[in-house]
C-alpha positions in Angstrom: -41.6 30.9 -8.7 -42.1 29.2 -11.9 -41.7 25.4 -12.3 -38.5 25.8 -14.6 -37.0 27.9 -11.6 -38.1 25.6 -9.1 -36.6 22.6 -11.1 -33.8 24.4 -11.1 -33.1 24.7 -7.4 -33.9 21.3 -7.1 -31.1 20.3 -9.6 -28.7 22.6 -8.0 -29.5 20.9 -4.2 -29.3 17.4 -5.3 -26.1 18.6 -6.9 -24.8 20.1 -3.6 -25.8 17.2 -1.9 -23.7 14.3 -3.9 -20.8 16.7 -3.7 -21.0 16.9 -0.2 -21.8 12.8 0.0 -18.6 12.1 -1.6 -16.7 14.4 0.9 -15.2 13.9 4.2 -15.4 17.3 6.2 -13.2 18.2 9.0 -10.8 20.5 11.0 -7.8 19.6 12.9 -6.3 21.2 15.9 -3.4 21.1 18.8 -4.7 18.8 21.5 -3.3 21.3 24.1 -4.0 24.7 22.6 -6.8 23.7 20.6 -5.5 26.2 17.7 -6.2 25.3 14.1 -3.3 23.3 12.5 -2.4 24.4 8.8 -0.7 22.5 6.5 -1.5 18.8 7.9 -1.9 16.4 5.2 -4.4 13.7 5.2 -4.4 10.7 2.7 -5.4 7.3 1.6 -2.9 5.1 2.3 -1.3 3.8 -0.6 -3.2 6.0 -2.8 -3.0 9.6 -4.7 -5.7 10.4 -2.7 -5.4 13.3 -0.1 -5.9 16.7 1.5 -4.0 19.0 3.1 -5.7 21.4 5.6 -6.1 25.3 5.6 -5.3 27.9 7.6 -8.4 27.2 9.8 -7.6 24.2 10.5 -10.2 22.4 7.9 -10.0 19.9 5.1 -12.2 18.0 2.6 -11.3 14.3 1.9 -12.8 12.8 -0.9 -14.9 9.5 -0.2 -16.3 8.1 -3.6 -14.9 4.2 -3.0 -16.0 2.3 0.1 -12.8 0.9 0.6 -10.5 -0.3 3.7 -7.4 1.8 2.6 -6.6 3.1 6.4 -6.7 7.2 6.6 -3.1 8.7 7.6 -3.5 12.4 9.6 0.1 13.3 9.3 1.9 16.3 10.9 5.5 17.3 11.3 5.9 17.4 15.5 3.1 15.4 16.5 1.8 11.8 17.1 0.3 10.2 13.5 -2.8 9.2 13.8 -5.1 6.9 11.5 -8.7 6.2 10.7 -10.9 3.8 9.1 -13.4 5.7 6.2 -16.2 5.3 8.9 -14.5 6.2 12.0 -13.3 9.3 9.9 -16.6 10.6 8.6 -17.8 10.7 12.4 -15.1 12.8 14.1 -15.7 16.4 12.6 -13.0 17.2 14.8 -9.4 15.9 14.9 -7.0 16.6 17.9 -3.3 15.9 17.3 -0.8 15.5 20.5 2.8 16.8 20.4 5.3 14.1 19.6 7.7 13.0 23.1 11.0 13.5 22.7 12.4 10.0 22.7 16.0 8.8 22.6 17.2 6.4 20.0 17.6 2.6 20.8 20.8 1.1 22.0 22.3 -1.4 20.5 25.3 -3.1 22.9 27.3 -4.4 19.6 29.8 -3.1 17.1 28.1 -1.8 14.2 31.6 -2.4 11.3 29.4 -1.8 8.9 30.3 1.7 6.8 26.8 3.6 6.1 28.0 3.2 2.8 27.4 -0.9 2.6 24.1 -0.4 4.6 22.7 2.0 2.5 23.4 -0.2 -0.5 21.3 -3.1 0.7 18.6 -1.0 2.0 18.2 0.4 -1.8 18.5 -2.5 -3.4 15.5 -4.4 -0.8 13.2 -1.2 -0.6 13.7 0.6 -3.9 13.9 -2.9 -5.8 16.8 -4.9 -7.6 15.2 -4.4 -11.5 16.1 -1.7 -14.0 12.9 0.2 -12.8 14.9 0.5 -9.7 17.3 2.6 -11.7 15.3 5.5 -11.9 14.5 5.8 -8.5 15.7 8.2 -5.8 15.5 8.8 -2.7 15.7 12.7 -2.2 16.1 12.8 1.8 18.7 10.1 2.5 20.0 11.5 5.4 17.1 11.2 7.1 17.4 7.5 7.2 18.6 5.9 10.0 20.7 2.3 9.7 21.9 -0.2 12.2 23.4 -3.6 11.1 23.4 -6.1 14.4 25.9 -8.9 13.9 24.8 -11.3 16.4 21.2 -11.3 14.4 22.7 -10.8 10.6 20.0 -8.1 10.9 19.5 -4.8 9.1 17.6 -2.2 10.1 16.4 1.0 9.0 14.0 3.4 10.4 13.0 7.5 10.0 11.5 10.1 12.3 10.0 11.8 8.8 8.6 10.4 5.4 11.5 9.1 3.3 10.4 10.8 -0.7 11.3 9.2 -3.3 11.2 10.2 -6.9 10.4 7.3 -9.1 10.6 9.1 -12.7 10.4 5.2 -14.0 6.5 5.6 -13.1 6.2 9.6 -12.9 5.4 9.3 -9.4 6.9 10.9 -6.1 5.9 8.7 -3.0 6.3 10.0 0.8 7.0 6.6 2.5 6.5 6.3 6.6 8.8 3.7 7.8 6.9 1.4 10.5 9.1 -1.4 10.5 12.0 -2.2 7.9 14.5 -5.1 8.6 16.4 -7.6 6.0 17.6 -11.0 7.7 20.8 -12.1 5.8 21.9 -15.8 5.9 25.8 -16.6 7.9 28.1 -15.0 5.8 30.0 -17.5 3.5 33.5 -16.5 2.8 32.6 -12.7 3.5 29.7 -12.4 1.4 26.0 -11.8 2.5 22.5 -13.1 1.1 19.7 -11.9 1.9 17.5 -14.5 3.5 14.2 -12.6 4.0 13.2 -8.9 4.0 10.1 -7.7 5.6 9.2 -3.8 6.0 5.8 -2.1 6.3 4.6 1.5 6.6 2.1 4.1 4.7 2.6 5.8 1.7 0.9 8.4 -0.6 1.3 9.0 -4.5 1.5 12.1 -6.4 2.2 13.0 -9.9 5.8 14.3 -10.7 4.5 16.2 -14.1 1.6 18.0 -14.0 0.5 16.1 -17.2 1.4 12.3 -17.1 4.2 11.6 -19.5 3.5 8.8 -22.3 6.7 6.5 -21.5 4.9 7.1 -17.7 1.7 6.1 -18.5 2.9 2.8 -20.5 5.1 1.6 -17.8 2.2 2.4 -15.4 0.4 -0.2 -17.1 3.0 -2.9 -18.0 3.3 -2.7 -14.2 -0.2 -3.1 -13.7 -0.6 -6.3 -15.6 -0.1 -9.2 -13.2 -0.1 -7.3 -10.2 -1.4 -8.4 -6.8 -3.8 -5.0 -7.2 -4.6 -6.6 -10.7 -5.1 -10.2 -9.1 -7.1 -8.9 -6.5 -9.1 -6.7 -8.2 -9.8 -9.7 -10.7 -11.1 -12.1 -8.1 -13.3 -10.0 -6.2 -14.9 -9.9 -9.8 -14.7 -13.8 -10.9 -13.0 -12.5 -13.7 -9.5 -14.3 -13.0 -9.5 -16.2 -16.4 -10.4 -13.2 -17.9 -7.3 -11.3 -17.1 -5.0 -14.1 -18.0 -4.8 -15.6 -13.8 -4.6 -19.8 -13.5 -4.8 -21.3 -10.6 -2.8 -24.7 -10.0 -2.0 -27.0 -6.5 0.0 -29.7 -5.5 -1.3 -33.1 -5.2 0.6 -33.9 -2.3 -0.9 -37.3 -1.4 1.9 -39.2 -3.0 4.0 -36.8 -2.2 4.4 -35.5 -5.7 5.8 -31.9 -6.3 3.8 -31.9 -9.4 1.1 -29.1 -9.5 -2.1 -29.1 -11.9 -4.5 -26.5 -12.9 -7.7 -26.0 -10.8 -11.1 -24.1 -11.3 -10.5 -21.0 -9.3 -13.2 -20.8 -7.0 -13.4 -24.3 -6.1 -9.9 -23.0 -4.0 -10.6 -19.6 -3.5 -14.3 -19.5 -2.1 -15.9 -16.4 -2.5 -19.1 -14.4 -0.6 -20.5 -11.1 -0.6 -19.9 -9.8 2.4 -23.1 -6.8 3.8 -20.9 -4.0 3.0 -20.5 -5.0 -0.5 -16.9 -6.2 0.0 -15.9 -9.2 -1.2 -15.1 -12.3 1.3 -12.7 -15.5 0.7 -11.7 -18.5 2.4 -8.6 -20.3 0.8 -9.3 -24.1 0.6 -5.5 -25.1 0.2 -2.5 -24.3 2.0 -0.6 -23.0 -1.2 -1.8 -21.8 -4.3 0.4 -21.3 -7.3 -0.7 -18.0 -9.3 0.6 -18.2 -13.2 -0.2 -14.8 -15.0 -0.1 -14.9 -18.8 1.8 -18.3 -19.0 5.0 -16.7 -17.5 5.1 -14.8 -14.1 4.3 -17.5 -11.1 3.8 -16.1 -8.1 2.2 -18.2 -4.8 -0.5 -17.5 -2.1 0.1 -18.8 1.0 -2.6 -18.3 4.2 -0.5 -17.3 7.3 -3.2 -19.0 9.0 -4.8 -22.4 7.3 -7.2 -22.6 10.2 -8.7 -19.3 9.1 -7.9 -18.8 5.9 -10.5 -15.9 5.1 -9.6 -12.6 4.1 -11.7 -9.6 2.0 -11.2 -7.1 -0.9 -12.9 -4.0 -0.8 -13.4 -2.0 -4.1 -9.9 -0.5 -4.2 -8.9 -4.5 -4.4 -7.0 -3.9 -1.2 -7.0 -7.5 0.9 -7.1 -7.7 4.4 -6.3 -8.8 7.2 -2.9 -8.4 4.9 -1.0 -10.4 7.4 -3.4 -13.2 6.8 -1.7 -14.0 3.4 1.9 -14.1 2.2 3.4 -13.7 -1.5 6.2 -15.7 -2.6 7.3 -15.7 -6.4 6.8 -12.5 -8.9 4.3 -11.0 -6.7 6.8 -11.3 -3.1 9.0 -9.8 -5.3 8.1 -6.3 -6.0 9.0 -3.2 -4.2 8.8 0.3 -4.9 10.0 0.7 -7.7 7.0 -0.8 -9.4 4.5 0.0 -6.7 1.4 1.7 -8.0 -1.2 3.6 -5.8 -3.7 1.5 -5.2 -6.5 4.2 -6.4 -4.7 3.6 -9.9 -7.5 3.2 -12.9 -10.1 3.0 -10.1 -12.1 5.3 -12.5 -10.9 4.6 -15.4 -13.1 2.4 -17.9 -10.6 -0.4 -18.1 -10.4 -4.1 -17.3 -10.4 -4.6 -14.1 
């Protein structure tokens, strides 16, 4: 063998090597029969990121970004389960149980709402109440399920499958689980009702609607970008907040002033490196204004104040997310401006 040859081989292992680093390999099968499922799709949450197994059974996940994005193993029939990057990479082998047939809740009250009038508020909370919204669809609404209670001014929506939605305002189609979707309205006042609070939660996954990502797409991807919570976070995990237009500001409440007042970032936001290369905060104040650009103000608020310490990985997702909550521009988006959270990952841009 000559030394070109051997140099060679060596290229073409270290090459088979990285690809296999950067891949997660595994099969999934019935829990009962233990026969290869096809079809089951696995994903990032929140991201574009997925794979979908073959007829044996077997799929191959990509794994370039540490990140804490949670893994979704999702099949039509059975139990959903999820995975952290780690626990993922060592089970080689994925067992999925049957869904229970279950009955729907009872609710002892009078629904008088027409689906009509609940379908109107659940667009306008989940899909978004800007022009964006607009071009959103939802292509499966009869598979959403709506209860109003009138004793609780409450709303709720649920759905045994992945609501899609088609949002051609950002040339995406997302597959959103439902987990938990409610809207708390205020006492009606002479008939009419105000939304009070919405809260929902769930996993989603991203994929393009053109095979070739339109221009008008590609522009509102990026107005949506700027002054995100992915762009904030990514940002401050890499001290670059002033950078990308981010000011900081807090309330001197001593003398009970609601007067607020620029701050140096990090004095409030206290940052560490945490082993695994993720980034580690501890908030210093029990509210902190965001301004982005001299226009959009947004707040940060610790659920917690006692333990007010939460991380970004390199996606710039945050967690614990029920550690912080948003108020402002940034408590205000939905889905119609959502972007996956793999979204210029690698891409030479700011961050």
């Amino acid at each position: 063998m000559t030394p070109k040859t051997r140099l060679l081989l060596l290229i073409c292992f270290l090459i088979t090597a990285f690809g296999y680093s950067q891949s997660i390999i595994g099969k999934i099968v019935d829990a009962l029969t233990n026969a290869p499922l096809e079809s089951v799709t696995i994903y990032y949450d929140g991201t574009t990121i997925g794979a979908v197994t073959n007829a044996k059974g077997e799929f191959s996940l990509p794994s370039k970004v540490t990140t804490q994005a949670t893994i979704v193993v999702s099949y039509l029939g059975y139990e959903t389960q999820y995975f952290s990057q780690e626990k993922l990479q060592n089970t080689p082998t994925i067992s999925l149980t049957e869904k229970a047939e279950s009955l729907d809740a009872v609710y002892i009250e009078n629904d008088d709402w027409s689906r009509e009038k609940k379908m109107r508020y659940f667009k306008r909370e989940f899909l978004g109440r800007d022009l964006a919204a607009k071009d959103c669809r939802i292509l499966n609404e009869e598979a959403l399920k709506l209860i109003y209670l009138p004793s609780k001014n409450l709303l709720l929506a649920s759905s045994d499958v992945p609501i899609q939605i088609k949002n051609d305002h950002l040339g995406y189609k997302v597959a959103y689980t439902i987990v938990d979707f409610e809207i708390q309205f205020k006492p009606s006042l002479n008939g009419w009702q105000l939304v009070e609070s919405v809260f929902y939660s769930g996993t989603s996954s991203f994929s393009e609607l053109n095979k070739k990502t339109k221009n008008k797409h590609q522009k509102a991807r990026e107005i949506a970008y700027e002054g995100s919570v992915l762009q904030f976070m990514r940002a401050l995990s890499k001290e670059q907040l002033t950078e990308n237009n981010f000011e900081i500001f807090v309330n001197d409440s001593s003398n009970g002033s609601e007067l607020h007042f620029p701050v140096p970032p990090y004095k409030y936001l206290e940052v560490s490196k945490n082993d695994n290369g993720w980034q580690k905060f501890e908030i210093k104040h029990n509210k902190l204004v965001v301004l982005y650009n001299k226009d959009l103000q947004s707040a940060l608020i610790p659920m917690d104040t006692e333990h007010s310490v939460f991380f970004i990985d390199n996606y710039g997702i945050h967690s614990p997310a029920e550690q912080l909550f948003f108020s402002g521009d940034f408590g205000q988006k939905r889905i119609s401006t959502m972007l996956p959270l793999d979204f210029l990952l690698n891409i030479k841009s700011k961050p």
